[in-house]
Every structure is written in structure tokens, then in C-alpha cells.
C-alpha positions in Angstrom: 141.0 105.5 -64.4 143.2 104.7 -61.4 143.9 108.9 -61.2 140.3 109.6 -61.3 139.7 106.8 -58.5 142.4 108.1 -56.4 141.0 112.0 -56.9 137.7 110.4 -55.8 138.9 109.0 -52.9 141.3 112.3 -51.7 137.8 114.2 -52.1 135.7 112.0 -50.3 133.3 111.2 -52.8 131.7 107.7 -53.6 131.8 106.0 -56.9 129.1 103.9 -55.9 126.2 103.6 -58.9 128.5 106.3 -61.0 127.9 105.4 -64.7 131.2 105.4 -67.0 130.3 105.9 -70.7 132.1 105.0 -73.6 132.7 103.8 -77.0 133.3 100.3 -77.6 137.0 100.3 -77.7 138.9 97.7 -76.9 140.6 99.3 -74.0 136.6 99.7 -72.6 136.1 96.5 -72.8 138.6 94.5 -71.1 137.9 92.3 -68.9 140.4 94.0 -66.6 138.8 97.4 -67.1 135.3 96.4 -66.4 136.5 94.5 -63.5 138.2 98.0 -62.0 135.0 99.7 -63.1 132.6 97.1 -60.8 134.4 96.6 -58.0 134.2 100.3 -57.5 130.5 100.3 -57.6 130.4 102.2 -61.4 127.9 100.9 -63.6 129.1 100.5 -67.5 127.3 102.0 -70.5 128.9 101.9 -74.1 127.8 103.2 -77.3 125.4 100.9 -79.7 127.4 101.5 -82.6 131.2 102.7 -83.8 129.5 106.2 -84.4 131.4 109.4 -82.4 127.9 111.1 -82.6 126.6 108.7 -79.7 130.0 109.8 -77.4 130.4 113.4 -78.6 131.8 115.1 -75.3 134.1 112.8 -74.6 135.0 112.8 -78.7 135.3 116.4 -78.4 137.5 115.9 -75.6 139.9 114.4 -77.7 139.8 116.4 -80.4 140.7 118.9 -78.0 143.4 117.3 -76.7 144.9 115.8 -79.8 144.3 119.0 -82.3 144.4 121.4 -79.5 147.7 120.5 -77.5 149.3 117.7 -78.7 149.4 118.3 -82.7 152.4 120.9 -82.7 154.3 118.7 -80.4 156.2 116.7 -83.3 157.1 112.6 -83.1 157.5 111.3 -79.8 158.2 108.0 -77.8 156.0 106.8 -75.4 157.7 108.4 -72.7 157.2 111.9 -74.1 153.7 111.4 -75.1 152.3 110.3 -71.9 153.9 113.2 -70.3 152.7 115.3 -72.9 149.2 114.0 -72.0 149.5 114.5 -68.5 150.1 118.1 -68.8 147.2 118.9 -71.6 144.7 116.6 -69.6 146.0 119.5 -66.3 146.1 122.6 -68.2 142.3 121.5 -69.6 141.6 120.5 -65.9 143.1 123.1 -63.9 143.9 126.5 -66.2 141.4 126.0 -69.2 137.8 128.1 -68.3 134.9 126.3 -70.1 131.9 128.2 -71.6 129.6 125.4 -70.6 130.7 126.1 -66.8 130.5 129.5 -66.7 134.0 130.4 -67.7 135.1 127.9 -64.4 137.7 125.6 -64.7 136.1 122.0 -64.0 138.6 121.6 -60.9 137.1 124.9 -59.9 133.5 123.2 -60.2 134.9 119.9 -58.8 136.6 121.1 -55.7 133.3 123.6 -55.1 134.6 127.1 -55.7 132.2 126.9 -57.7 128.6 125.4 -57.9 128.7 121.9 -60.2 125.3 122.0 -61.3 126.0 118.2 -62.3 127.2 117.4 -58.6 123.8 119.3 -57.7 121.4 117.2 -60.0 122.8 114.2 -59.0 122.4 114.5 -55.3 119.6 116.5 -55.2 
């Protein structure tokens, strides 16, 4: 969360009345987590139940990231796995066209070489 904060903040864009979404993990619900998440102005919304079907992008997500990039890689430490995670989470960011983006890249969207028709709805 502390990346995405800081990428906010290099971009100029406010994370006042932004809503973050997840499951009920326990990570989610920390109080130090929800603290982060309201002294940025982000409102918090988490899944009624256990059930992926009620967080599926962000399940697909990773699914992606642990079937797509990270299953060949093998045991690791913690070391290797975050670093392993950093560079899926920037190939998927910065290299990886999405069909549901028109074959962008969502830095592409996010920086605005090309239109975010999220950025758009919201502000609009």
C-alpha cells in the first residue's frame, strides 16, 4: 500500500474518498492497515463472506501472478520471493497489454497515454 501511496502522490492524484476493496484477510484488517487506509482519506469495503466470487479481479489478479509468473520459479526465501513479486507485479504493470484496456498497459492508462475510462467515470 505504501508504493501505491507514494505513486499517488508522484502523480498528483488525491486518495481522498478512494474506496479499497477486499477480502477479509487478516492482513485487511489490521488495525494498522485500516489506520493507513483512513488517514489517507480511502474509504474501506470488504467482502461479506470468505467467497473469491465477491473479489474476483483482484482474485484473478493473483491467480495471475501466482500461476502465471511465480509457479516455475521453484522454493524460495523471503528475500527471493518478494523480489520475485516485485518484478511480476512491474512486468503486469508496465509490459503486460490487457484486453479489458484496449491492449494498454495499465501504467499506459494511469500515466494518460492512454484514456482510463475509470479515471474518466470517476471525475466526470
Amino acid at each position: 500500500m505504501y508504493m501505491a501511496l507514494e505513486t499517488y502522490r508522484a502523480y498528483g492524484i488525491s486518495t481522498e474518498g478512494m474506496i479499497h476493496h477486499s477480502d477479509r484477510g487478516v492482513q485487511y484488517a489490521s488495525k494498522q492497515y485500516t489506520n493507513l487506509l483512513l488517514s489517507q482519506g480511502i474509504r474501506i469495503s470488504m467482502t461479506q463472506t470468505g467467497d473469491p466470487l465477491h473479489n474476483a479481479l483482484a482474485e484473478r489478479m493473483n491467480n495471475t501472478l501466482k500461476n502465471g509468473w511465480l509457479f516455475n520459479e521453484g522454493d524460495m526465501d523471503f528475500r527471493q520471493a518478494e523480489e520475485a513479486v516485485s518484478k511480476s507485479v512491474a512486468m503486469y504493470n508496465n509490459a503486460r497489454p490487457h484486453k479489458a484496456l484496449g491492449m494498454k498497459t495499465p501504467m499506459e492508462i494511469f500515466s494518460g497515454r492512454g484514456g482510463n475510462p475509470l479515471m474518466e467515470y470517476r471525475y466526470n
